[in-house]
Backbone as CSV, one residue per row, in Angstrom:
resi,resn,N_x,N_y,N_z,CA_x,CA_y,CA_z,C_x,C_y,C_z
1,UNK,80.703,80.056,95.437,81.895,80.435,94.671,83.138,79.905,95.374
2,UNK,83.815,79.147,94.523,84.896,78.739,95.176,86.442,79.883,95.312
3,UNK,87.124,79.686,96.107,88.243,80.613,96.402,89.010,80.609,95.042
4,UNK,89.469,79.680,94.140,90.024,79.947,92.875,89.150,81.109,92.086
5,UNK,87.819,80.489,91.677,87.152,81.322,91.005,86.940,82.905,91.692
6,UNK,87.032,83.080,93.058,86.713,84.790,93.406,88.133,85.508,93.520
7,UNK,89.236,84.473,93.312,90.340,85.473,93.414,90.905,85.788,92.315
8,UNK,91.298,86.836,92.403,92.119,88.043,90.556,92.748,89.059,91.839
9,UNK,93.498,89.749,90.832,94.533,90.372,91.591,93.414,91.878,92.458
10,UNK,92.443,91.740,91.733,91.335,93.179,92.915,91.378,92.993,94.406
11,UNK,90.738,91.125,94.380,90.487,90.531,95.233,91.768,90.673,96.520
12,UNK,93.213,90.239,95.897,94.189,89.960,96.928,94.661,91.281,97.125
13,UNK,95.660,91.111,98.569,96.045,92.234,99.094,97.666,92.927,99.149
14,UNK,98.228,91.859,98.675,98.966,92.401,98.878,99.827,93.162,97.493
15,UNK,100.470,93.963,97.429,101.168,95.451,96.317,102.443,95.495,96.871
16,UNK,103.159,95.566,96.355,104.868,96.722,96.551,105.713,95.125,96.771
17,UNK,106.918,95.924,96.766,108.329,94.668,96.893,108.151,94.104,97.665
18,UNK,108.375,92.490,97.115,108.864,91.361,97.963,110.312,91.097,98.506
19,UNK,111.100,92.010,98.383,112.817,91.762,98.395,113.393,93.216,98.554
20,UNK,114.358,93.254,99.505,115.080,94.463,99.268,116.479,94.242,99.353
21,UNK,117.165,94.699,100.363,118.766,94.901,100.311,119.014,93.047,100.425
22,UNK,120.225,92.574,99.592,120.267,91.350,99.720,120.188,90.622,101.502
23,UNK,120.202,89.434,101.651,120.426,89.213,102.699,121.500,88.790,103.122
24,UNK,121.861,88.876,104.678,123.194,88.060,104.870,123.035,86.957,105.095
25,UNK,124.289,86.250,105.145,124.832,84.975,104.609,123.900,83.948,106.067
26,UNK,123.972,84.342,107.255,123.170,83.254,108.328,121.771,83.727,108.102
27,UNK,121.034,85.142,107.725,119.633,85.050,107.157,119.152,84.166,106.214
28,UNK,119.971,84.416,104.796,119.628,83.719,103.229,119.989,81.860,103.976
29,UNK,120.672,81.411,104.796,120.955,80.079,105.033,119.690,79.724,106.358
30,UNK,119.023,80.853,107.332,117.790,80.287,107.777,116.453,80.404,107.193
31,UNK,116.676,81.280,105.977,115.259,81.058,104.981,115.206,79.646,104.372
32,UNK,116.401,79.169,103.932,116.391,78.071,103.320,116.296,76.977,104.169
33,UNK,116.959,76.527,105.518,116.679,75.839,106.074,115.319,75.968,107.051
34,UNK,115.014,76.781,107.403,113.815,76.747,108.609,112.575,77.177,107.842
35,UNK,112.068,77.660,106.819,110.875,78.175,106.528,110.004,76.701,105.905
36,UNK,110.882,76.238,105.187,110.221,74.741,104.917,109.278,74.404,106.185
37,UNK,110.014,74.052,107.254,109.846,73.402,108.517,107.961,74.290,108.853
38,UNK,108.451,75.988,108.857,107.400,76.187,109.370,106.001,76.828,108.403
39,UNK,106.824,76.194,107.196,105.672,77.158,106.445,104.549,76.434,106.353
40,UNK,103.241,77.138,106.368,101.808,76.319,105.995,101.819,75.895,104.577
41,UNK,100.584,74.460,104.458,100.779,74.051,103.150,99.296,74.703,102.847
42,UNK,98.909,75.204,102.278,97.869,75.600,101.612,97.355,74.810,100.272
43,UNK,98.128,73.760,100.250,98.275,73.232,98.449,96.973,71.996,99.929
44,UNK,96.993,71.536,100.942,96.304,70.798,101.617,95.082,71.356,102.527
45,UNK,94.155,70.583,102.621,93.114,71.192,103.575,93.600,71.711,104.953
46,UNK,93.081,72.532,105.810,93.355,72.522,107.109,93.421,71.749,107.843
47,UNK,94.264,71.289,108.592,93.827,70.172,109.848,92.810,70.249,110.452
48,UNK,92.098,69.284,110.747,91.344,69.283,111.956,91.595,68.030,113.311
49,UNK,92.112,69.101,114.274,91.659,70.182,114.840,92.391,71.134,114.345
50,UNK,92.579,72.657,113.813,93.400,73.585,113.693,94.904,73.171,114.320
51,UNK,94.652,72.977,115.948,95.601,72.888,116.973,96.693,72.429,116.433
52,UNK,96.183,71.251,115.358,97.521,69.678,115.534,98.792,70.355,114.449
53,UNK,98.117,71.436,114.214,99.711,72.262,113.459,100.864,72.255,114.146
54,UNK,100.617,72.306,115.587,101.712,72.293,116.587,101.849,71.273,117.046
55,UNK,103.206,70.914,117.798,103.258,69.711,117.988,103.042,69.425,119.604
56,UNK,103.092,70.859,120.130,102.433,70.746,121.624,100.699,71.378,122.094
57,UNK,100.689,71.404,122.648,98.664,71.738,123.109,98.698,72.988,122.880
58,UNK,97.959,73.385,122.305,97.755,75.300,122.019,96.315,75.676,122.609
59,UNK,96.333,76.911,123.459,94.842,76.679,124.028,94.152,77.982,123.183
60,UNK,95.010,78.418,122.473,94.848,79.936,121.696,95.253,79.711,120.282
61,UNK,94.647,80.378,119.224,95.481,80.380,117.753,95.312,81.721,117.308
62,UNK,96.187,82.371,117.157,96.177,83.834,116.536,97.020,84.169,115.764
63,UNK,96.750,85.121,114.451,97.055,85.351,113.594,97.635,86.919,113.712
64,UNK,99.284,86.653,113.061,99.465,88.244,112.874,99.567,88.329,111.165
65,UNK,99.278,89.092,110.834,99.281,89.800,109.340,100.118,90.884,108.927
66,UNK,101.488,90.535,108.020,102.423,91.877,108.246,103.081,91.900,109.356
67,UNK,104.155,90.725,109.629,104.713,91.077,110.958,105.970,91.411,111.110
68,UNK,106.227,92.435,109.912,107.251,93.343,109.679,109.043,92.775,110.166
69,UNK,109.673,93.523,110.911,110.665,92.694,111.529,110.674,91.742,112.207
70,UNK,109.144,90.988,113.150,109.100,89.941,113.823,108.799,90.484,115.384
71,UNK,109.596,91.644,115.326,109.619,91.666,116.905,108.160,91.608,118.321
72,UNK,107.056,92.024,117.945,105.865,91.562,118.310,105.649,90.334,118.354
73,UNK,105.706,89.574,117.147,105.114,88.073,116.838,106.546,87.527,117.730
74,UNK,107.793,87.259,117.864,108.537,87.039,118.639,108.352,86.740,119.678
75,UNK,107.947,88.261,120.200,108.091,88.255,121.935,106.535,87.481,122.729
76,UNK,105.488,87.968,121.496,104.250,87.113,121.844,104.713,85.809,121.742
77,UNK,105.235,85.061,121.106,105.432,83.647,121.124,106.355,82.982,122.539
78,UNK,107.182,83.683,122.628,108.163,83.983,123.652,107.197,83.691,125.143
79,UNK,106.452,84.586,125.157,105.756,85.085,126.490,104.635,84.243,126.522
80,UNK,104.024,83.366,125.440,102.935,82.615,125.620,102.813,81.318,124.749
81,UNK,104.028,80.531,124.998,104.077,79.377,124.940,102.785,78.388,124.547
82,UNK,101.517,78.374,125.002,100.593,78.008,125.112,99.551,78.670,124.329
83,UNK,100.232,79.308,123.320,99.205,79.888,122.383,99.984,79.466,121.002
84,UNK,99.278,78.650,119.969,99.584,78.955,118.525,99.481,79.605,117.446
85,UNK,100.928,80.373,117.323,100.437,81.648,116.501,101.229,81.090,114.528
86,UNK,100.337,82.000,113.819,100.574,81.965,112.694,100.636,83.630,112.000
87,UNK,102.189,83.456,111.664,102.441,84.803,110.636,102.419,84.905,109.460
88,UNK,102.423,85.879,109.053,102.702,86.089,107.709,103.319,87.450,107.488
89,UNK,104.031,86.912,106.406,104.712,88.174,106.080,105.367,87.775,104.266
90,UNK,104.895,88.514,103.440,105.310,88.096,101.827,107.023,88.862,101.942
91,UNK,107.366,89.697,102.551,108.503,90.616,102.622,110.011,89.697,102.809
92,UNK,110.807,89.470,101.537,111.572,88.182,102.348,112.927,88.630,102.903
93,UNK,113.121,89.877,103.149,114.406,90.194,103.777,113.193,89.972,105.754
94,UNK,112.362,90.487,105.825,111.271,90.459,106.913,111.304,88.697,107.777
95,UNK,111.015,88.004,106.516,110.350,86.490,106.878,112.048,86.320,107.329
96,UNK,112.810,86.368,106.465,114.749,86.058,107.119,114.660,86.417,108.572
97,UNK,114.984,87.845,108.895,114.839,88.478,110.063,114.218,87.324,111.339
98,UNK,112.805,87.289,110.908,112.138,86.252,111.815,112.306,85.134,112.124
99,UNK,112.524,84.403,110.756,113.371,83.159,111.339,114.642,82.790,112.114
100,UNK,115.647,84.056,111.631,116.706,83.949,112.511,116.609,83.995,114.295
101,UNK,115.265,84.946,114.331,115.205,84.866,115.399,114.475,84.077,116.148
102,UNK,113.888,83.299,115.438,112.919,82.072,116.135,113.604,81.012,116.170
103,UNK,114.934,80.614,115.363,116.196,79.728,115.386,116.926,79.992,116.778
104,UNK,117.394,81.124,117.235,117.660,81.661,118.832,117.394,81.142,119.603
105,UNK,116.073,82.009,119.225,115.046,81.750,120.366,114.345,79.816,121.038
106,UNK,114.819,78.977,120.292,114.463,78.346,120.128,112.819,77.826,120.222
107,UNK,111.915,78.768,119.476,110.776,78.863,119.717,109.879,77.456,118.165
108,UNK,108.470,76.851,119.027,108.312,75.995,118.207,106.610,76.429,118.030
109,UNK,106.377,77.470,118.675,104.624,77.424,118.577,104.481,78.930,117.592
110,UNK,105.453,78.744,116.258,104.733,79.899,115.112,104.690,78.936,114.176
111,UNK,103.642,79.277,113.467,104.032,78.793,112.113,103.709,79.616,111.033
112,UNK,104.319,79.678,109.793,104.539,81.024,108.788,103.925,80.300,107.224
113,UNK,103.488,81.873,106.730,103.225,81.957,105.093,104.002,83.185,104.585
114,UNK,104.331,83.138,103.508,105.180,84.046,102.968,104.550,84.622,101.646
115,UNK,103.438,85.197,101.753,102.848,85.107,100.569,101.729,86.072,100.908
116,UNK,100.539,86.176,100.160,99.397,87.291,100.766,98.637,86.252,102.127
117,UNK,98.097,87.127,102.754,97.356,86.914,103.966,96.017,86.525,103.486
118,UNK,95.615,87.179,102.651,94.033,86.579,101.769,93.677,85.341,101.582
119,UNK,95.204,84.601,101.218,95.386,83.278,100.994,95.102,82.441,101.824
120,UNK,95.335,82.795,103.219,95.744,82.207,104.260,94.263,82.310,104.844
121,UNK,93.943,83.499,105.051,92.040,84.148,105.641,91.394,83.005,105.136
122,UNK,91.513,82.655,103.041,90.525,81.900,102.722,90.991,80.653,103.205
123,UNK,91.659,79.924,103.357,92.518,78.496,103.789,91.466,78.271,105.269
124,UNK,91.802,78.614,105.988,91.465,78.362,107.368,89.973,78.209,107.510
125,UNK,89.614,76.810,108.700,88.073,77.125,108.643,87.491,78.100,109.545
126,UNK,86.467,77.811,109.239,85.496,79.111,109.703,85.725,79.313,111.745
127,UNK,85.387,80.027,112.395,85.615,80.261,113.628,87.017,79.664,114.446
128,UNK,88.162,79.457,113.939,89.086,78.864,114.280,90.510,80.029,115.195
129,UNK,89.920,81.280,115.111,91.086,81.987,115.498,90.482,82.766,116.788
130,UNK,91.579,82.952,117.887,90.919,83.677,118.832,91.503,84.807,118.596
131,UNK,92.008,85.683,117.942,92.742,86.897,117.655,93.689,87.357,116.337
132,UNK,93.139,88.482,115.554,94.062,88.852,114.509,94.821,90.566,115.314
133,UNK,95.955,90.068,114.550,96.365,91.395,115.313,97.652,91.847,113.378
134,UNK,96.892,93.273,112.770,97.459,93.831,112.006,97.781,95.225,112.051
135,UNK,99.274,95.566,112.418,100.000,96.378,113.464,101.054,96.932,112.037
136,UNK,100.732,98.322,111.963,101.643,99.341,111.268,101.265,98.815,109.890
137,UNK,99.937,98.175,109.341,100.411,98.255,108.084,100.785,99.202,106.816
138,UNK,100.998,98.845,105.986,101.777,100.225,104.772,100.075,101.017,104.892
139,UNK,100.098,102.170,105.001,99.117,102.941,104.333,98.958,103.556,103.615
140,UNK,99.236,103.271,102.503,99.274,103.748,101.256,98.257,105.203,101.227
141,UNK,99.593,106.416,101.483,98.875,107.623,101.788,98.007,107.827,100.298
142,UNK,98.499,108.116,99.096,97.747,108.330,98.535,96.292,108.337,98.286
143,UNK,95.525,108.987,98.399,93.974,108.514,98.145,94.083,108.056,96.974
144,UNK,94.565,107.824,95.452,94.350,106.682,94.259,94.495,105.592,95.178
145,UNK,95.429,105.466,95.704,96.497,104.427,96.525,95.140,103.372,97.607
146,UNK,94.318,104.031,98.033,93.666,103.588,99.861,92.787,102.622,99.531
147,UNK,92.053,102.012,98.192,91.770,100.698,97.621,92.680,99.470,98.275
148,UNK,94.051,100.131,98.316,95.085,98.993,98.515,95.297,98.616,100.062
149,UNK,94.369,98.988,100.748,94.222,99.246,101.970,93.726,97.546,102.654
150,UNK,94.551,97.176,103.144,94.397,95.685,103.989,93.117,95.393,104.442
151,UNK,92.897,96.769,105.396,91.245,96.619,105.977,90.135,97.148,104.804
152,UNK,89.534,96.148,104.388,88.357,96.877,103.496,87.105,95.544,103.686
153,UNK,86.230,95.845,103.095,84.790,95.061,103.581,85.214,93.550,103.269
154,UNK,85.658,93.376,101.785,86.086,92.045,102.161,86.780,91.541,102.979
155,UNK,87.902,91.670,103.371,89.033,91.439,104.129,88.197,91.035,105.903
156,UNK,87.443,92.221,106.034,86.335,92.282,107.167,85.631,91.142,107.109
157,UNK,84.886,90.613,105.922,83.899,89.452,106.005,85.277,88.009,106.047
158,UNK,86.577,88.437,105.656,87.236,87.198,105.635,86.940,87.617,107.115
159,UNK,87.896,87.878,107.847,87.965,87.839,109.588,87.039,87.737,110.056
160,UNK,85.522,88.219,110.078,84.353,87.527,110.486,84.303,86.384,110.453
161,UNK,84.683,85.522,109.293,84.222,84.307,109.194,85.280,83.386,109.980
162,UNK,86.713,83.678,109.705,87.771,82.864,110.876,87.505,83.304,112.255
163,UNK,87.309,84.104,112.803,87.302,84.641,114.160,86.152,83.890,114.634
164,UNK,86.536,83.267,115.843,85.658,82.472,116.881,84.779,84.128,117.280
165,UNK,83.383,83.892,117.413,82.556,84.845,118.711,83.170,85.375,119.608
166,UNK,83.683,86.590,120.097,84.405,86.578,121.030,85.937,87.311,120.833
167,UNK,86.656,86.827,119.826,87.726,87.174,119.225,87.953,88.177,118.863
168,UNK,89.117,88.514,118.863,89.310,89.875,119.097,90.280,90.508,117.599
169,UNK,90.181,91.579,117.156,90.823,92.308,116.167,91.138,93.365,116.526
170,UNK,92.788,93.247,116.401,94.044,94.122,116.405,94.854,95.205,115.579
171,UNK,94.493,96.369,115.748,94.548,97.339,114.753,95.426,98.374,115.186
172,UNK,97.344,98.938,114.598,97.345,100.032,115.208,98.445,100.245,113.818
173,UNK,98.318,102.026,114.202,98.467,102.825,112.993,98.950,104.054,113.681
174,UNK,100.283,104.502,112.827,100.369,106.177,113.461,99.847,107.262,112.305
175,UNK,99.212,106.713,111.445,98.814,107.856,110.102,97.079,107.640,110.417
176,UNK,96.757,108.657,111.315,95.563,109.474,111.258,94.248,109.051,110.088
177,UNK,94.918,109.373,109.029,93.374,108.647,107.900,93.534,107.299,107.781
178,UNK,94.145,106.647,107.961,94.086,105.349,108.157,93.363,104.573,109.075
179,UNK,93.262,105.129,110.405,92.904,104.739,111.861,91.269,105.599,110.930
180,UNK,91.510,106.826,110.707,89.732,107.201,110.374,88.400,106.128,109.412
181,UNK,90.145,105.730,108.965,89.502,104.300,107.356,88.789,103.452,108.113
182,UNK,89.731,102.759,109.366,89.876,101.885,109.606,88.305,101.808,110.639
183,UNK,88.142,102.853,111.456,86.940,102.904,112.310,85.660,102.869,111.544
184,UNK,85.998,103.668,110.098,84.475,103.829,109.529,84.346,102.375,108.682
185,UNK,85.258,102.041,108.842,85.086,100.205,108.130,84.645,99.457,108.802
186,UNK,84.864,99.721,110.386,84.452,98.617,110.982,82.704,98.903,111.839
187,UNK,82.974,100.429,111.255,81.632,100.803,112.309,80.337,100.186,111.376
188,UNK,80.547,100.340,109.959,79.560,99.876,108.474,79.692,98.317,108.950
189,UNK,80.208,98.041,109.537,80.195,96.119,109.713,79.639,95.414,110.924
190,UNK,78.713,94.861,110.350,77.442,94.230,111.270,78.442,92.894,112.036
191,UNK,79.778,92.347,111.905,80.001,91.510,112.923,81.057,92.025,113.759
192,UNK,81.297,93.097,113.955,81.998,93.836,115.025,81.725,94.989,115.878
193,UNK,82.256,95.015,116.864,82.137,95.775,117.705,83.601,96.685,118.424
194,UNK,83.703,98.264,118.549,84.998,98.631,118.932,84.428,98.738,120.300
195,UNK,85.713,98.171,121.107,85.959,98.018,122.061,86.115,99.265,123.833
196,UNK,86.345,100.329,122.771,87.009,101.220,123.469,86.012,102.031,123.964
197,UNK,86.261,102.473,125.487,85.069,103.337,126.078,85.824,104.450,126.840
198,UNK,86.642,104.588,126.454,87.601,105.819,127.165,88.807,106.477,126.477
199,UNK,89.261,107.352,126.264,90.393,107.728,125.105,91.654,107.048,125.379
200,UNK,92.169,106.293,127.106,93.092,105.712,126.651,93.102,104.308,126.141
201,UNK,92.029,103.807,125.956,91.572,102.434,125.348,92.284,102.769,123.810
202,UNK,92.607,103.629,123.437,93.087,103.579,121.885,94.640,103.983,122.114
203,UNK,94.913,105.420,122.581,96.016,106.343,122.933,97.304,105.004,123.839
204,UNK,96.574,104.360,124.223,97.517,103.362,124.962,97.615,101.865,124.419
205,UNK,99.163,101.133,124.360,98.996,100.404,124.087,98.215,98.702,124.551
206,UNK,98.073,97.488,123.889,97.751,96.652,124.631,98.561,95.710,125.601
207,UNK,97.941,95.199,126.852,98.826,94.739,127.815,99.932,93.644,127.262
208,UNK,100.998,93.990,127.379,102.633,93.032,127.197,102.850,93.827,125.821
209,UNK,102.614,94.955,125.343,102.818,95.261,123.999,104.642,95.758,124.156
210,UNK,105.587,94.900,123.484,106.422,95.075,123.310,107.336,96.376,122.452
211,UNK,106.431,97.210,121.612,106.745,98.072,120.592,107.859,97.308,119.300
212,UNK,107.457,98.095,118.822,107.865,97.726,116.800,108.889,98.851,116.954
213,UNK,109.930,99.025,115.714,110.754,99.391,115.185,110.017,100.710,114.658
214,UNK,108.251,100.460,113.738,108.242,101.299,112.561,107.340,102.238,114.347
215,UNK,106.831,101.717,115.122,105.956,102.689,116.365,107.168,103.597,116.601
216,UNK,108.926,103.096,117.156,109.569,104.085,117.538,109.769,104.889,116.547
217,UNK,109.771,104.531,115.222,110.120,105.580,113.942,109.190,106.676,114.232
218,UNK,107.838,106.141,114.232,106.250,107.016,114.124,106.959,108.147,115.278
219,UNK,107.019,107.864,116.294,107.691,108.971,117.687,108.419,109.741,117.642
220,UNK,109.146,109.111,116.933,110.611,110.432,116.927,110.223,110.861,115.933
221,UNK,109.127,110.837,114.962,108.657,111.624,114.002,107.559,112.472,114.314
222,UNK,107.183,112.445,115.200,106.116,113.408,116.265,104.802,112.527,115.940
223,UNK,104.384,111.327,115.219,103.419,111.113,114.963,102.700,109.965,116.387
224,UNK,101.411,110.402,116.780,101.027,109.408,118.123,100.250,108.636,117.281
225,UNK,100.901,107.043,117.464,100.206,105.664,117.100,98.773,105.680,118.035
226,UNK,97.517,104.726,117.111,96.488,104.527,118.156,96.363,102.740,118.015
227,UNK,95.657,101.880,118.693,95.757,101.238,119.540,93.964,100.400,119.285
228,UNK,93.652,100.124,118.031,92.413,100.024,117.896,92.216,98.260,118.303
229,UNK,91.114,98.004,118.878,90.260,96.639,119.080,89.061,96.712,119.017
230,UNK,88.784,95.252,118.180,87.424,95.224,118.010,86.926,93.838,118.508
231,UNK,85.771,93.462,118.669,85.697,92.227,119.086,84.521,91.929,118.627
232,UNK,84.356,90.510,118.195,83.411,89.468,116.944,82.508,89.080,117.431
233,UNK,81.548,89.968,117.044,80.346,89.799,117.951,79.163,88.044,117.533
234,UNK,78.641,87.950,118.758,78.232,86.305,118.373,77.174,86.503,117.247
């Protein structure tokens, strides 16, 4: 089955607004100038090697999904030069935000989609990523609502199939049934494994974790974020 024919709107993931409060005038002028530059073409096959997306040596390629204001995917890019990362984010006051700050920063090893992540999962070939990392996504409290839920079996067999052996999946959440979703999804799934052998393996974050905007919200709202990894078994 080809990716045209299995996708309808069941299939993709992403729901809710693409746009909110307008943007300002140096955001709306680095969407237009810089996203060209870094956006993936999906209308073309993948490169091979993955790597040559960048224009310097990448010894890593990892994927964030939902990278909200940027500030994670930022500071990871920031701090590891030598890794090529790819975001996404459909949210376009979000994707603004990020670019402005990767214009700053003068950073050259992200490259972006603005659109669903499904898109992007099916695009890429098979074992090509050493790490997904999907941090605070919406959890649509409602139970009608938890269908709409990012992590579900498909989504799982997409990341099985991009994730090199070895690779690791990045999971954190401060809403309780979500993190419960999220464990009993991955425990039903024959190519992963959770990582954690001690309570602060979850309760704590991962090493260089910079914190998000929506983690300090979760805090001062009394709610404790957890800290989930899994890793792709050979």
């Amino acid at each position: 089955m080809t990716n045209a024919q299995r996708r309808s709107r069941a299939t993709e993931a992403f729901y809710g607004r693409r746009k909110g409060k307008p943007l300002r005038a140096a955001q709306a002028e680095a969407l237009a100038a810089l996203l060209p530059a870094f956006k993936l073409d999906l209308s073309s096959p993948p490169p091979d090697p993955l790597s040559s997306l960048w224009q310097s040596p990448v010894s890593e390629i990892r994927l964030e999904i939902g990278f909200g204001g940027g500030e994670h995917l930022l500071h990871r890019a920031c701090h590891a030069p030598e890794v090529g990362f790819i975001g996404v984010e459909p949210f376009v006051n979000s994707m603004a935000k990020l670019l402005a700050g990767l214009e700053s920063q003068g950073l050259e090893n992200i490259r972006l989609y603005d659109d669903d992540a499904t898109r992007v999962l099916d695009w890429l070939p098979e074992a090509c990523l050493d790490r997904i990392d999907l941090l605070y996504p919406d959890p649509w409290p409602k139970k009608k609502h938890w269908k709409r839920r990012f992590v579900s079996r498909l989504n799982l067999d997409r990341f099985a199939r991009v994730l090199k052996p070895g690779g690791r999946f990045g999971f954190a959440s401060d809403i309780d049934s979500y993190v419960n979703w999220t464990l009993a999804h991955m425990a039903a799934h024959s190519g992963f494994d959770w990582t954690a052998r001690k309570a602060s393996d979850w309760r704590e974050p991962w090493s260089g974790w910079p914190g998000t905007r929506y983690e300090a919200k979760a805090i001062r709202e009394g709610r404790k974020p957890c800290y989930l990894e899994f890793v792709r078994l050979a």
